[in-house]
GUNU-158585 format. One record per residue: residue in one letter; x, y, z of N, C-alpha, C, O in turn. Coordinates in steps of 0.2 Angstrom, whole numbers, padded with zeros to 4 digits, always signed. Example, Ala and Ser with C-alpha at 12.3 -4.5 7.8 and 13.67 -1.06 7.14 Angstrom:
<sites>
SITE type  n_xx  n_yy  n_zz ca_xx ca_yy ca_zz  c_xx  c_yy  c_zz  o_xx  o_yy  o_zz
SITE    a +0066 -0028 +0039 +0062 -0022 +0039 +0066 -0016 +0039 +0071 -0017 +0042
SITE    s +0064 -0011 +0035 +0068 -0005 +0036 +0064 +0000 +0039 +0067 +0006 +0040
</sites>
This chain:
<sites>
SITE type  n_xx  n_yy  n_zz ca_xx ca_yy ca_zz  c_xx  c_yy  c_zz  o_xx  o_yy  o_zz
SITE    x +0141 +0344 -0621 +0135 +0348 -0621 +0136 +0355 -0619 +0134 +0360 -0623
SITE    x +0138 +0357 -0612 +0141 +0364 -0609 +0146 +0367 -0615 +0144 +0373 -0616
SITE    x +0150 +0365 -0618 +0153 +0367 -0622 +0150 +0372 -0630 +0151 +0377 -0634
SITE    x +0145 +0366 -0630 +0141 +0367 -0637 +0136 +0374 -0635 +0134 +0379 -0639
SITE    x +0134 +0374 -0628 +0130 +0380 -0627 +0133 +0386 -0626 +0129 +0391 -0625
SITE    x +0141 +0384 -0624 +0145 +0390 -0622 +0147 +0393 -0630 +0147 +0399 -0632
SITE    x +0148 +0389 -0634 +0149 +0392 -0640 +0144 +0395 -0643 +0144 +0401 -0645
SITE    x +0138 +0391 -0644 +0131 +0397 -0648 +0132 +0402 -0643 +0131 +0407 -0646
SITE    x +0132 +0404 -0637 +0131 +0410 -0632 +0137 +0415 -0636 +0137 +0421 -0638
SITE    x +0143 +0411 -0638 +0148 +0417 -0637 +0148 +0416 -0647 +0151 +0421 -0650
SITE    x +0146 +0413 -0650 +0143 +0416 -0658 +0137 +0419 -0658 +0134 +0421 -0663
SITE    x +0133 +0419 -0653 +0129 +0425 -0654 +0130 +0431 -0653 +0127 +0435 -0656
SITE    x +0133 +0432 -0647 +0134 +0439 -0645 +0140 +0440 -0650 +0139 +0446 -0650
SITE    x +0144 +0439 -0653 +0150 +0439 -0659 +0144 +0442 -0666 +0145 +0448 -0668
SITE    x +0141 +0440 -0667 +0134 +0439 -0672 +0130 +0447 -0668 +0130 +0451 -0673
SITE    x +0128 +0449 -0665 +0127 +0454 -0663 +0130 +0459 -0663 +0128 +0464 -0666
SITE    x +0138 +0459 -0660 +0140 +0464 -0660 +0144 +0466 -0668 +0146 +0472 -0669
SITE    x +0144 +0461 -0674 +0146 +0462 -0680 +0140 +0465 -0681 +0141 +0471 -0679
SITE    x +0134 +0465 -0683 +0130 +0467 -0682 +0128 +0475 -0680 +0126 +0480 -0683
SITE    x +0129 +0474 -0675 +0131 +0484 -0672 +0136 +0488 -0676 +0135 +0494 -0677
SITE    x +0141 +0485 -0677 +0148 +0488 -0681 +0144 +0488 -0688 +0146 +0493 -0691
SITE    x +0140 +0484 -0692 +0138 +0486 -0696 +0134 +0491 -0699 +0134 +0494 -0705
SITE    x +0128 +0490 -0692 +0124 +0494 -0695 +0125 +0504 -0691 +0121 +0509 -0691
SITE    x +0131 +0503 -0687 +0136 +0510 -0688 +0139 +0513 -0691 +0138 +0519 -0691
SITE    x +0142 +0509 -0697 +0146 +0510 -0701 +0140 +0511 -0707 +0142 +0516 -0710
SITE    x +0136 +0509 -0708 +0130 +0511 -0711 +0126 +0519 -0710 +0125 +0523 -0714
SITE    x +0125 +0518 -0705 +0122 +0525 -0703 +0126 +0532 -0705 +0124 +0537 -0707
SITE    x +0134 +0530 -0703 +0140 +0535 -0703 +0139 +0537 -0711 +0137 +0542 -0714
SITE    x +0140 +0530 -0714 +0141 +0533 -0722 +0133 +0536 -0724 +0133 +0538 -0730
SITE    x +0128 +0536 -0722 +0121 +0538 -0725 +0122 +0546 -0722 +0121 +0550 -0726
SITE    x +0124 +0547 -0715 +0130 +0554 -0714 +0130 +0559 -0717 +0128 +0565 -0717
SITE    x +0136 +0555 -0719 +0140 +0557 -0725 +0138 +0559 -0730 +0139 +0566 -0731
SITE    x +0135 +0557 -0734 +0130 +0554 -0742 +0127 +0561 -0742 +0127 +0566 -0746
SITE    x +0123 +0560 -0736 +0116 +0565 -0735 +0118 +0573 -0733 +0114 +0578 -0734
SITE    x +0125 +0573 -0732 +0127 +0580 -0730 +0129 +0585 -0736 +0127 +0591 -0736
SITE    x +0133 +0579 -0742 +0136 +0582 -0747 +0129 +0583 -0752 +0130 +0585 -0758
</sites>
């Protein structure tokens, strides 16, 4: 059971942080987009 809950803590913070790298990488290219 410790286990199962140590794993959803550490897929979600995984899930968050893909999340942030995504919506970075988002922002940069609208950036981009928006400059030219």
């Amino acid at each position: 059971m410790k286990y199962m809950l140590l794993r959803l803590v550490f897929d979600t913070k995984n899930a968050m942080i893909m999340l942030k790298l995504i919506l970075e990488v988002a922002y940069l290219k609208f950036n981009i987009t928006s400059k030219f």
